[in-house]
GUTOR-529029 format. One record per residue: x, y, z of N, C-alpha, C in turn; residue in one letter. Coordinates in steps of 0.05 Angstrom, whole numbers, plus 32768, in hexadecimal, padded with zeros to 4 digits. Example, Ala and Ser with C-alpha at 12.3 -4.5 7.8 and 13.67 -1.06 7.14 Angstrom:
// GUTOR-529029
81087F8E809C80F67FA6809C81087FBE809CA81017FD3808E81117FEB808F81028001809DS
***
This chain:
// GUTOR-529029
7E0981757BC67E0F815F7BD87E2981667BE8X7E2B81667C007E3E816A7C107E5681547C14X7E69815B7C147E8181497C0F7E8781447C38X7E8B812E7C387E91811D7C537EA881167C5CX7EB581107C6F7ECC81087C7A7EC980EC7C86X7EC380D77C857EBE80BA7C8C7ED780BD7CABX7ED580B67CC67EE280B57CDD7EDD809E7CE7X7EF480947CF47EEE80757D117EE4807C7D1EX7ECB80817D207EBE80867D3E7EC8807C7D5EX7ED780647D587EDF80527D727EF480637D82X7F03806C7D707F18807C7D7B7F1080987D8FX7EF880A57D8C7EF280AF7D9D7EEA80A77DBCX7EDF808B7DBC7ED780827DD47EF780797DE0X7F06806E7DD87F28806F7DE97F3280867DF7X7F3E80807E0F7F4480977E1F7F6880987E1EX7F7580AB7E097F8980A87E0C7F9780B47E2EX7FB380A37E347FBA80A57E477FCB80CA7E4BX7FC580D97E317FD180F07E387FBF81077E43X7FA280F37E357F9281047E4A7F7C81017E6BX7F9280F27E707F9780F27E917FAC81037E9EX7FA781147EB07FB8812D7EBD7FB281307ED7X7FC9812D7EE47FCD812B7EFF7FD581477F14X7FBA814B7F217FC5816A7F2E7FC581647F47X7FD0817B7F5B7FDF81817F747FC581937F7FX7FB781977F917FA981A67F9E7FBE81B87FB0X7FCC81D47F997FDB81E37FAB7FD881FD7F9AX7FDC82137FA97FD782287F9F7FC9823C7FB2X7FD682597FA77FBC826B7FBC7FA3826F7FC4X7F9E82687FDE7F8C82687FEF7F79823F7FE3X7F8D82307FDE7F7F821A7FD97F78820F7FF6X7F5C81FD7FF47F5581FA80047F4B81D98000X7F4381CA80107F2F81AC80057F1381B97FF7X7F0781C57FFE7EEB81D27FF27EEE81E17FD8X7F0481EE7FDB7F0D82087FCA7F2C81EF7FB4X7F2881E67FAC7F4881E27FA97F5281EE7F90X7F6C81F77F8B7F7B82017F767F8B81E87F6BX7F8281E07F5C7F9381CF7F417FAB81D17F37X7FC481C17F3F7FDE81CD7F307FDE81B27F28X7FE381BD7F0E7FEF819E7EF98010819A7F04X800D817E7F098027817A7F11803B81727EF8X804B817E7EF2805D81887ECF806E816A7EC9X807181647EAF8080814F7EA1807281377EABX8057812E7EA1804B81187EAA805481027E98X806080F37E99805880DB7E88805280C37E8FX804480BE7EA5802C80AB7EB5802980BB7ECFX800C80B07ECC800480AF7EF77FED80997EF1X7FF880897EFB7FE880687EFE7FDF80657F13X7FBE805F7F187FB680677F2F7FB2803E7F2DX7FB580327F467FB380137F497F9E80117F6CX7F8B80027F657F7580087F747F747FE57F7FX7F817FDD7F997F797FBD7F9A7F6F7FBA7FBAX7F6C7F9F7FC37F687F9A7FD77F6C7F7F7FD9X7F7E7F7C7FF97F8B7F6180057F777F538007X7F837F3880017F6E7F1F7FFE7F6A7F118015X7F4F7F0680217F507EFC80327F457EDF802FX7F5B7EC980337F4D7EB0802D7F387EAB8047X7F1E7E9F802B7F0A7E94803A7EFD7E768036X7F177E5E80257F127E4E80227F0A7E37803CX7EFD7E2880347EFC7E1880507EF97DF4803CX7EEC7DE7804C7EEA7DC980427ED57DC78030X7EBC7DD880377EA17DD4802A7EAF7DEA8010X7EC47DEF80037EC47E0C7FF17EC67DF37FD1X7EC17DD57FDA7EBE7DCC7FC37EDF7DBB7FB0X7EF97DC27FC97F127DC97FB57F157DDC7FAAX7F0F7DF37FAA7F1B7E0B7FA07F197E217FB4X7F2D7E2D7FAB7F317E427FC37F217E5D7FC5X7F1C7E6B7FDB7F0B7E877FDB7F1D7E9A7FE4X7F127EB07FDA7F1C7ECE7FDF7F0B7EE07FE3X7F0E7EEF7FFB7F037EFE7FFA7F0A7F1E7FF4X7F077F317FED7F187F537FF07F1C7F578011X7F2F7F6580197F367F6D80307F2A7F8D8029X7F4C7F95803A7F4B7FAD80417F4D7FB98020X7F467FCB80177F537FDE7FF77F637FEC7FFAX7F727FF17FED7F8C80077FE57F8380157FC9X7F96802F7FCE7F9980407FB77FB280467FB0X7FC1803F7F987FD980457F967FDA80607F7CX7FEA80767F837FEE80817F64800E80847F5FX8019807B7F46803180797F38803080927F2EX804B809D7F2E804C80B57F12806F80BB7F0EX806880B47EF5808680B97EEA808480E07EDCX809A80E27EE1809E80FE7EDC80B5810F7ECDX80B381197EB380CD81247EAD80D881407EB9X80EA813D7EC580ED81577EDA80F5816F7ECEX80DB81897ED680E381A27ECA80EE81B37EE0X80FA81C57ED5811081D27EE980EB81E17EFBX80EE81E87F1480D581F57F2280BA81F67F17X80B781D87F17809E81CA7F1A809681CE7F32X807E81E27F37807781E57F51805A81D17F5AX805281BA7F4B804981A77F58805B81967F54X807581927F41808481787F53809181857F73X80A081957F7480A481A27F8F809081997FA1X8079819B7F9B806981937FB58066817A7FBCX806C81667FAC806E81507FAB808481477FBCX8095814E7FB980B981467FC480B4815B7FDDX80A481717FE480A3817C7FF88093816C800CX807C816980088062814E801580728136801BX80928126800C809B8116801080AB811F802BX80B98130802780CC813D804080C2813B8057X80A5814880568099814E80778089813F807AX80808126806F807081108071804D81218075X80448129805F80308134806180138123804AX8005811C80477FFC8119802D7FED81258025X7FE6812780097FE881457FF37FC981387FE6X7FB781497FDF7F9981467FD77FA481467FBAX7FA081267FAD7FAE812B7F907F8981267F77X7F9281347F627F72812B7F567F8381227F37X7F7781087F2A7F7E81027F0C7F6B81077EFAX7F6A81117EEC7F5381247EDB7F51811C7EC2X7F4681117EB27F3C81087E987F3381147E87X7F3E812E7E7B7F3381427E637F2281367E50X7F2581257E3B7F0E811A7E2D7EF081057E3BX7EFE80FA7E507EDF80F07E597ED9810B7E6EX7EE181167E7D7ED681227E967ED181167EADX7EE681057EB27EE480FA7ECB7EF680FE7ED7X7EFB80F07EEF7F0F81017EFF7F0E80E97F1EX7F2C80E17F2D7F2980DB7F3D7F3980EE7F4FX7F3580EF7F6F7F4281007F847F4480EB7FA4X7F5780F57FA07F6480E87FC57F7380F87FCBX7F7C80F77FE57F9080F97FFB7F9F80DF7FF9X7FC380E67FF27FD180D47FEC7FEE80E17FFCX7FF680C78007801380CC8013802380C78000X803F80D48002805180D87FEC806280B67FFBX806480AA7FF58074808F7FFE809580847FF0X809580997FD680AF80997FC480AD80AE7FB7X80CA80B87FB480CA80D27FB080EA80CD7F98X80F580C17F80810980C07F76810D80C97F5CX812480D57F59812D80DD7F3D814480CA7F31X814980CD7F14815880BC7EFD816980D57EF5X818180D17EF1818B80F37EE881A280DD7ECEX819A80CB7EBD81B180C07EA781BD80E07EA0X81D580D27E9681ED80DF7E8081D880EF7E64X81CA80D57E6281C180DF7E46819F80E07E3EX819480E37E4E818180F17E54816D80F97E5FX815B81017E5A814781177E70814A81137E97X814781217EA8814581177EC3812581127EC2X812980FA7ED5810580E87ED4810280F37EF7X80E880F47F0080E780EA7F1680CF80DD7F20X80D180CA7F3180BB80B57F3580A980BA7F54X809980BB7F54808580B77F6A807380AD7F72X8076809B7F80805F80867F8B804F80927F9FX8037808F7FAD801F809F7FB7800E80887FC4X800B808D7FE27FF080727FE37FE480837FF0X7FC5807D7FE37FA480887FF37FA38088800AX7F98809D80117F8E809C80347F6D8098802DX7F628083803A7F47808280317F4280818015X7F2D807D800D7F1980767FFB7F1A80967FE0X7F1F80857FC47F2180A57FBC7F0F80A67FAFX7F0280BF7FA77EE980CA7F9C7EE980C87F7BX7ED480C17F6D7ED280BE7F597EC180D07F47X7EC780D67F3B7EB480EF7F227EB480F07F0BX7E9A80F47F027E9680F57EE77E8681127EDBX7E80811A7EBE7E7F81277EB57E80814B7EB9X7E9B81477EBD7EA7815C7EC47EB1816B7EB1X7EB3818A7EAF7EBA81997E977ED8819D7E97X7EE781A07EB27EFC81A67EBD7F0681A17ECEX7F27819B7ED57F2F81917EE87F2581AA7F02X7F1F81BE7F027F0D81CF7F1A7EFA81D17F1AX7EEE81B07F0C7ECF81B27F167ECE81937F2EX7EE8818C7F387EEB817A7F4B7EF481887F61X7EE081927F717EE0819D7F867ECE818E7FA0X7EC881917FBD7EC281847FCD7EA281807FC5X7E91819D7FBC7E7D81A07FBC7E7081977F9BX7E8281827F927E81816E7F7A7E7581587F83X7E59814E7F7D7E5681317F827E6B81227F7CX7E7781077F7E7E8980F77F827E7D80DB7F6FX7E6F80D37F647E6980BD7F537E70809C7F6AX7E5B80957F737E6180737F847E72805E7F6DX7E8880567F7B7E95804C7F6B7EA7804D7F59X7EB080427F417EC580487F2A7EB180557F10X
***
C-alpha cells in the first residue's frame, strides 16, 4: 500500500500576487509583432484599475431611485518599485516619463497563464529615498485604448500581436 501526502487543494486555485509580473516591451530589435519582454526589476505591486465615468440617467419615471449608466472606460496601472541600481526596464519607464512617450506594458500571470497588454502613458514618475530604508519608486500609467486580454499562455513571450486576445476579462 502506498503511503500518501493528504494537500488543500483550494490553495492551488488562489493566484498569489507574486505571481503577477510586469514587463516593458524593450529590447533588441523589439517590435509590437515581435516584442522583447524586460521584467521591470523590484516589483512589489502593479495594480492594474479598470473603471468608467458615470453617466446619470435618472429621470421622474426611474421610480425614486437613481440610474447610471458606464461612460467612457479607463485603464489605470500602479506599480510600486524597490529601486535597483540599472534596472533597465525601470529606466525606460522614467525615460517614456521624460519624453512623454507611452510604453507597450504586458502583466503576466505565471500560475494561471494569463496575461493583460496595453499601451500606457507614464503620468507619475516618483521616488522615496528614507534615512532608513530601501529607495521605493512609484509609477502611475493610464491606457491608451482598450487593453487586450489573454489566457492560457505558457509564457510571458507567448503575448505577442499574432496571440488571439480573449473578448473581455
Amino acid at each position: 500500500m502506498s503511503k500518501n501526502r493528504v494537500t488543500d487543494g483550494s490553495v492551488v486555485k488562489k493566484l498569489a500576487g507574486k505571481d503577477v509580473l510586469v514587463y516593458i516591451n524593450y529590447g533588441e530589435a523589439a517590435t509590437y509583432d515581435a516584442p522583447k519582454w524586460c521584467l521591470i526589476g523590484g516589483q512589489k505591486s502593479g495594480d492594474l484599475s479598470l473603471t468608467a465615468d458615470s453617466i446619470k440617467a435618472d429621470s421622474k419615471d426611474s421610480g425614486g431611485w437613481g440610474e447610471v449608466l458606464p461612460g467612457l472606460k479607463s485603464s489605470e496601472l500602479d506599480m510600486e518599485l524597490v529601486a535597483t541600481v540599472g534596472d533597465e526596464g525601470v529606466e525606460q519607464l522614467k525615460l517614456a516619463f521624460l519624453e512623454g512617450e507611452a510604453v507597450d506594458i504586458c502583466r503576466f500571470a505565471t500560475r494561471s497563464g494569463t496575461a493583460d497588454r496595453n499601451f500606457y502613458s507614464v503620468t507619475e514618475y516618483s521616488d522615496s529615498t528614507p534615512h532608513d530604508d530601501v529607495v521605493t519608486v512609484k509609477v502611475k500609467m493610464n491606457g491608451k485604448g482598450a487593453p487586450k486580454f489573454y489566457s492560457e499562455l505558457k509564457t510571458v513571450d507567448d503575448v505577442k500581436a499574432a496571440t488571439t486576445p480573449r473578448p473581455g476579462v
